[in-house]
N, C-alpha and C positions, 0 to 999 in steps of 0.2 A: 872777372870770374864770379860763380855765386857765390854768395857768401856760406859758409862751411855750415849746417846744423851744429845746433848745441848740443854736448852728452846726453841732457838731463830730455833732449825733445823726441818722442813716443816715438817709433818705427810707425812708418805708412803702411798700411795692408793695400796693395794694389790688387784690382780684380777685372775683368772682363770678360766679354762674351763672343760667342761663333760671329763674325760678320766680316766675311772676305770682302776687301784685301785687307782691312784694318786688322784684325785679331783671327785666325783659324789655325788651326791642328796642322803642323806637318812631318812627317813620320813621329811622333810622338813629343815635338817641339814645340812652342806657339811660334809664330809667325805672323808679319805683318807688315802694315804702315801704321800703326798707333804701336806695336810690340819694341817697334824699333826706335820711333818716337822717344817712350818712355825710359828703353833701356838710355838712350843719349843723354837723356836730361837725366838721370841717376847718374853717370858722368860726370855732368855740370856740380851734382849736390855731393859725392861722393857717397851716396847711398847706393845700398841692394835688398833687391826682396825678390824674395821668388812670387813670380805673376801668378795668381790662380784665372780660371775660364772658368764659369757657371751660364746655364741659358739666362737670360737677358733678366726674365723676372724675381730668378733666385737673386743674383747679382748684383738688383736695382731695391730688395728690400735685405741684403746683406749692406749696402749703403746706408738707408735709413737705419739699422738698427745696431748695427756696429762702431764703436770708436775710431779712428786715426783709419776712417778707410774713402779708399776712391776708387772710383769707376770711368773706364772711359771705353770708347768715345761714347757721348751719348748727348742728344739733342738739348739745349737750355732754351727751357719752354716756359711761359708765366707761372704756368700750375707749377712748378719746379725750384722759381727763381730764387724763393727766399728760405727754401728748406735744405739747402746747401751751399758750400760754398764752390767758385768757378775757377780752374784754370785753364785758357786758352783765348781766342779758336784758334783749334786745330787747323778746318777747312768746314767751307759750306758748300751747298747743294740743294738744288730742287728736289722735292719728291714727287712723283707722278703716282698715276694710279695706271696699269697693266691689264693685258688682257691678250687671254690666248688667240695668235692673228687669225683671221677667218671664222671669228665666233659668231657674228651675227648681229651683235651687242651693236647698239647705237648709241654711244655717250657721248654727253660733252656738258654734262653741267654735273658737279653733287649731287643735288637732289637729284639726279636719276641715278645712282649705287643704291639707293633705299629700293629701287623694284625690281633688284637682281636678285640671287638665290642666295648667297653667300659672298662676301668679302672677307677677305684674306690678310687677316694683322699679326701681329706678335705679341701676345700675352701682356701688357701691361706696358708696353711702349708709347711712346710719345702718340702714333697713329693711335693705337689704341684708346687710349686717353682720350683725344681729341673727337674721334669718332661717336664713342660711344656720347661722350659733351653734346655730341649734335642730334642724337635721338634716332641711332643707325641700331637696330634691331635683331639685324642679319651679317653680325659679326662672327667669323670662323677664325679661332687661336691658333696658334701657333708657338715653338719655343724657341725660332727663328725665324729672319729672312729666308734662309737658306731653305728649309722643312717649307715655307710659305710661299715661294715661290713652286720649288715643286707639288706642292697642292693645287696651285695653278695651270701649269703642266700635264698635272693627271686629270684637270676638268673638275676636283672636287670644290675648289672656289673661282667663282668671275672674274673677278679682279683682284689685284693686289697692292697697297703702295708700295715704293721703293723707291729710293735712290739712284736717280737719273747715273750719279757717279759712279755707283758700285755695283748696277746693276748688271753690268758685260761680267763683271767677278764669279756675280753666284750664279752666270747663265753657266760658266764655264766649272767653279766647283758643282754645280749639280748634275753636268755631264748633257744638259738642253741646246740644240739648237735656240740661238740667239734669234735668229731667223723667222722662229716660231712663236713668239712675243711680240706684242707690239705699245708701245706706249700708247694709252689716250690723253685727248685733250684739258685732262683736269690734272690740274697740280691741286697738290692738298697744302702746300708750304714752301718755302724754304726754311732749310736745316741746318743749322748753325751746331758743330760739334765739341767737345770741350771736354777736360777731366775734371769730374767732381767728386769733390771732396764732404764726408759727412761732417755737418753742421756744427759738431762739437771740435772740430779739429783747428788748433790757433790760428788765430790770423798769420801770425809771422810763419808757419808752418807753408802754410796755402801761399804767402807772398813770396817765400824761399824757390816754392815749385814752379811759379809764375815767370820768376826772373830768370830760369834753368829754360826756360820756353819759349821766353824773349830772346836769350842769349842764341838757342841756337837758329833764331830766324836773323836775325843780326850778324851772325858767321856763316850764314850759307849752308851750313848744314841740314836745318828745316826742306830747304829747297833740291839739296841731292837727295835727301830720303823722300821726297815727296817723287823726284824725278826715278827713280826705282820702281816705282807704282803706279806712275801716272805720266807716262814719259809724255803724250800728247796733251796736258791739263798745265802746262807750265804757267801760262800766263793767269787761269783760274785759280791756281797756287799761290803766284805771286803777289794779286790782289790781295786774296784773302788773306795772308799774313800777315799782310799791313794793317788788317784792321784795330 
């Protein structure tokens, strides 16, 4: 079992954001595969907090700028690596870049997103990040996946990245024919996802959360909560928690 928190060690402020199936609203609950996640391994540690949901860029400079806090899930990226501390993976994933089917569009390399009208990121996300890095001009924000996809939908951006995993989720929170989407041939990454922890928070703190993560991939637990979510991704699941 994990080892018990000490009196004297800071309460964690846990925080996250809209991104079905991991974290979303329901009837006035959070819900999820990360929600569920975390409440287990607060189990493991004998802790509770109450989760807060902020859109993605609130919640990713409440990280940086707050004490004893962490956010999940969220991609562990170079730019990212050493400005906080990791625990997980949770699970990885391809990201593709989308596009409404029967657009017309011909892709298949990067450099061709640079002579579309608009592409479709999330305010201060790892896509974000990484795109602008590349000298992408024709970037359209967003305070979601969720908002970002349906801006695709309505035609007001080309394309979009997402997650190959999660993308059936927010076809269906956004009420879109799946049908009506189609992946292109450009991956922007793979996405590796993880709870992070802000930089000032102890090592033994961050190792406690670690070993409540190990624990429940090691009792099978990791892998019923994953199969609630993802009942056809078993064996994607299984790798990945070995790593």
């Amino acid at each position: 079992m994990t080892k018990l928190f000490a009196k004297d060690n800071p309460q964690v402020r846990f925080i996250t954001h809209p991104l079905p199936p991991f974290s979303y609203q329901d009837n006035g609950s959070l819900s999820g595969f990360s929600i569920d996640i975390i409440q287990a391994m607060m189990q493991h540690t004998q802790q509770t907090a109450n989760i807060q949901m902020y859109p993605f860029n609130r919640a990713f400079q409440l990280l940086k700028s707050q004490p004893n806090t962490a956010l999940f899930v969220i991609a562990k990226r170079p730019e990212r690596e050493v400005s906080m501390k990791w625990v997980g993976p949770i699970l990885s994933s391809g990201v593709y870049f989308y596009q409404k089917r029967n657009s017309g569009l011909s892709l298949a390399h990067l450099e061709d997103l640079k002579h579309v009208s608009n592409v479709g990121v999330v305010f201060g996300n790892a896509d974000h990040t990484f795109l602008d890095s590349q000298g992408f001009t024709n970037l359209s924000t967003d305070k979601s996946q969720l908002q970002s996809l349906k801006m695709l939908n309505y035609g007001r951006v080309d394309v979009a990245p997402m997650s190959e995993l999660i993308m059936p989720f927010l076809a269906k929170a956004a009420g879109i024919d799946i049908n009506s989407i189609e992946r292109t041939p450009i991956k922007l990454y793979d996405s590796t996802l993880y709870i992070a922890f802000s930089n000032d928070t102890t090592d033994e703190v961050v190792a406690l959360w670690q070993q409540a993560f190990d624990e429940l991939k090691s009792s099978g637990q990791y892998q019923t909560i994953y199969q609630d979510y993802f009942p056809t991704e078993t064996a994607t699941a299984t790798a990945t928690a070995k790593q």
